[in-house]
C-alpha positions, 0 to 999 in steps of 0.5 A: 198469886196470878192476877187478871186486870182489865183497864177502861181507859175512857173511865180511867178505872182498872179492875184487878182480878185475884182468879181468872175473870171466867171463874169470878163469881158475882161478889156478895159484898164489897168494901170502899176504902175510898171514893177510889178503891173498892174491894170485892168478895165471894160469899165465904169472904175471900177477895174477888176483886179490886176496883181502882179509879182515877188509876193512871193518877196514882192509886194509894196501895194502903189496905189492899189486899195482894199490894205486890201484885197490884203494883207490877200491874199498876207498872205493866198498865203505865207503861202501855199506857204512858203514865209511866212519866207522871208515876215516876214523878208522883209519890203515888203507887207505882211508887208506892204508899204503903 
């Protein structure tokens, strides 16, 4: 499965999107797991969209959907953005909570 993310570092919030941005219709409900995490999906109840805050300080993988996914771009962003440090120090994903 392909995925789409977008980062803001001033927010630290990381948008992952399971089909390309440009397809992505306005979501017809949401889910929050967490003050954290969010998930969005189209009206048929399919997953649009992942939200994730505070995200270079770890994010909790439990309950969201395309887990494997969301990793390698948890792993991709630390990298480009030097939290790759604190996340190998961290019990927190890309290390993983599942």
């Amino acid at each position: 499965m392909a995925v789409y993310t977008h980062y803001d570092p001033k927010a630290d919030a990381a948008w992952i999107y399971f089909r390309k941005p440009s397809m992505i219709e306005r979501p017809s409900s949401s889910e929050e797991l967490d003050h954290l995490r969010l998930i969005a999906y189209d009206s048929t109840g399919e997953v649009l969209a992942v939200e994730i805050l505070d995200v270079s300080k770890g994010v909790d993988l439990e309950g969201l959907p395309g887990q494997a996914e969301i990793k390698a771009e948890l792993h991709r962003l630390a990298g480009t953005y030097g939290w790759g440090k604190y996340y190998k120090q961290s019990n927190l994903a890309p290390e993983v909570k599942v």
